[in-house]
C-alpha positions in Angstrom: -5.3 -7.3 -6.7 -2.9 -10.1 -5.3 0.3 -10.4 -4.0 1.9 -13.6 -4.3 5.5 -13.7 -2.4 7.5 -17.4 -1.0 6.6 -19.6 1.4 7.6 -18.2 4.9 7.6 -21.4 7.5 9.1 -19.2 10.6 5.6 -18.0 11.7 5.3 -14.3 13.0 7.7 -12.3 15.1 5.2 -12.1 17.5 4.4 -15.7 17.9 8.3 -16.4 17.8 9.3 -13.3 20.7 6.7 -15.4 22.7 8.1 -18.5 22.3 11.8 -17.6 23.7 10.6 -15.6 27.0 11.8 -15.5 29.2 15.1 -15.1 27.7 15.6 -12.3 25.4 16.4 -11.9 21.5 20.0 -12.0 20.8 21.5 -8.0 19.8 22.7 -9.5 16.7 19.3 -10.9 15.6 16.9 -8.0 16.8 19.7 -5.4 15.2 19.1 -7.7 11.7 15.0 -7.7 12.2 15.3 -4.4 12.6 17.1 -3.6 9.6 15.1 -5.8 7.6 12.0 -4.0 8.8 13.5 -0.6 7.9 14.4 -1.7 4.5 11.3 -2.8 4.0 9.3 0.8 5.3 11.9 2.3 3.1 11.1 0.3 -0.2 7.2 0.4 0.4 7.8 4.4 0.8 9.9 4.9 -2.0 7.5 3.5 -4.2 5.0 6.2 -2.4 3.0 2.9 -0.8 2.3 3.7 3.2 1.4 0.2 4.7 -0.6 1.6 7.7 -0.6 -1.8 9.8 3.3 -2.1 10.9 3.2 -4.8 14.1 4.6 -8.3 15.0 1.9 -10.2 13.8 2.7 -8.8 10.2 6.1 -9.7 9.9 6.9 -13.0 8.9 10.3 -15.3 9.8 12.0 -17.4 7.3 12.4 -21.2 8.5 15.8 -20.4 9.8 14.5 -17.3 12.4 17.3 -15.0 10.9 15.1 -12.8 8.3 12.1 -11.1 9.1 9.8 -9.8 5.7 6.6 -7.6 6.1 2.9 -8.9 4.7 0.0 -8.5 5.0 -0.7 -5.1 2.8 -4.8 -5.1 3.1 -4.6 -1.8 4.8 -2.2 -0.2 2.5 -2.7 2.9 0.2 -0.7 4.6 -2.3 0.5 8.3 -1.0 -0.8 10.4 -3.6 -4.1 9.1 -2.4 -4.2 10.9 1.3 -7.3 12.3 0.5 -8.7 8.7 1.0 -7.1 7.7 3.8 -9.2 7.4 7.3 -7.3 8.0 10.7 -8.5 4.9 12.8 -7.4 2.7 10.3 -4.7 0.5 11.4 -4.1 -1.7 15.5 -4.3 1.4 17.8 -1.9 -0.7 19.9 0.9 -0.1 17.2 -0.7 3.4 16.5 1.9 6.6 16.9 0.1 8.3 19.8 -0.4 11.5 17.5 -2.8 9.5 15.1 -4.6 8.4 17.8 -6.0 12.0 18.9 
């Protein structure tokens, strides 16, 4: 299976948070990534798809810096198949604490 989605030339929120220390990320800007992330939880989960690796490195900037947009679904899994689903997958850095015990 592949997923083919545009060209994103802003490189990763991560790599982009590091490049403006050490000033911070303007409230308007970190209140639309966050958005943008949410929406895109909420469409993965509405389809029943839990993407099991949320973290900077897998959210991608448009050229501009104003739109973040999740990738990188290798770890991804449909709900209905739970049963399949291991609990050390994912970055235990970005892990909920609760998964991690």
């Amino acid at each position: 299976m592949v997923i083919v989605t545009e060209l994103l030339q802003g490189g990763t929120l991560r790599k982009y948070l590091l490049t403006l220390r050490p000033k911070c990320l303007d409230l308007r800007v970190a209140i639309g990534f966050a958005l943008d992330i949410a929406r895109a939880m909420e469409c993965l989960h509405s389809h029943g798809i839990i993407h099991r690796d949320l973290k900077p490195e897998n959210l991608i900037l448009t050229e501009d810096h104003k739109t973040v947009k999740l990738a990188d679904f290798g770890l991804a899994r449909e709900e209905s198949l739970t049963e399949m689903m291991t609990a050390e997958t994912g970055t235990y850095r970005w892990m909920a604490p609760e998964v991690m015990y």
